[in-house]
N, C-alpha and C positions, 0 to 999 in steps of 0.2 A: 175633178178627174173621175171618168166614169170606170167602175172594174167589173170584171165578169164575175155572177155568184154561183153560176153553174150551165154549161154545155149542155143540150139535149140533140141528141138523131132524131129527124124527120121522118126518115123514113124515106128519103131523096136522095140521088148520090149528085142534086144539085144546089142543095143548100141546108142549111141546120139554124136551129135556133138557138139561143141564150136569152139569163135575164141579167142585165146592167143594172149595176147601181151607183148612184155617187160616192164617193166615200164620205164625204161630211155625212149624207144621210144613213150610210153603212155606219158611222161612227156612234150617231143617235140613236140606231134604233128605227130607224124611222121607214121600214120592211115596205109602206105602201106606198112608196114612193119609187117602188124597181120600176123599169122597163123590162119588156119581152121586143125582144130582137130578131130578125129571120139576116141571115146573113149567105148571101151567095157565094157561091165558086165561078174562078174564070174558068 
């Protein structure tokens, strides 16, 4: 299951970013394994 480790504004009022992690890998330690996400608005 992937969870968010923190929300950022673009700067867009059509979409923002986040960085996802696994938890197993949030559980390890294991930080270089996030994602950077761009997630849009309908």
């Amino acid at each position: 299951e992937w969870v968010p480790l923190a929300q950022f504004s673009t700067g867009s009022e059509n979409h923002y970013g986040c960085f996802l992690i696994d938890l197993e890998d949030l559980a390890a330690k294991q930080f270089d394994r996030m994602r950077s996400v761009t997630r849009f608005f309908k």
